[in-house]
N, C-alpha and C positions, 0 to 999 in steps of 0.2 A: 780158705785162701787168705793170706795176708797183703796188704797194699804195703807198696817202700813209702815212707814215710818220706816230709821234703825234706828233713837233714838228713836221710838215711842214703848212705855213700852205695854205689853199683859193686855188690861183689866183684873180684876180680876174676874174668873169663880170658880163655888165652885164643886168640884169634882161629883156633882149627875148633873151638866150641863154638863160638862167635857162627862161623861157617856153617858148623851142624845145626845151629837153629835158626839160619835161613832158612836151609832146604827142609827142616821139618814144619817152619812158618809156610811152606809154597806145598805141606802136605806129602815131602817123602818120605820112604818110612826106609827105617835102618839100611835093608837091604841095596835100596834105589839110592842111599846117600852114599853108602859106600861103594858103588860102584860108579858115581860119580865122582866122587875122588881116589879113586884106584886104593880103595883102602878095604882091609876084612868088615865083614857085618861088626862081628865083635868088637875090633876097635870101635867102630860108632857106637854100639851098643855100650859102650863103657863110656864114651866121651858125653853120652847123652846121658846115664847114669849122675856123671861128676856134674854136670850140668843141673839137673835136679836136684844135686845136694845143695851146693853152691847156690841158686837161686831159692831154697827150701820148697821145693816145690812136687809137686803125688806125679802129677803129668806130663807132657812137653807141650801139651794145649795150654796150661798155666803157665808151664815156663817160657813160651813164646809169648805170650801176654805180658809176664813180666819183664822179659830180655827190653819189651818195646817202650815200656813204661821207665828203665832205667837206658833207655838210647841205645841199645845194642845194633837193635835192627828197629829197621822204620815199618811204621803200618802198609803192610799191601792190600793194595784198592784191586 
């Protein structure tokens, strides 16, 4: 795993990514995300995909870590 460095700028996420790694930070998984937002498993399954790329990241437990590290989403206690 890599750390964003301090002058290293937050890739660009587009707010329904943004969404998908809340609900994956609160531990839902494709299926549960998408039907919280009335949307196909697959689309999440691909938003979450662009998501990993985008953050360079193997898992969404990394890239939840990282989304929080570049301000995406805040730590839940």
């Amino acid at each position: 795993m890599t750390f964003p460095s301090k002058n290293q700028s937050a890739p660009a996420l587009t707010p329904r990514e943004v969404t998908c790694l809340y609900w994956a930070a609160l531990g839902k998984t494709s299926k549960e995300t998408a039907a919280l937002l009335g949307l196909g498993s697959s689309t999440i399954e691909q938003y979450r995909k662009d998501i990993k790329r985008k953050l360079e990241c193997r898992s969404m437990a990394e890239a939840v870590f990282k989304a929080m590290q570049f301000g995406y989403i805040e730590p839940i206690l």
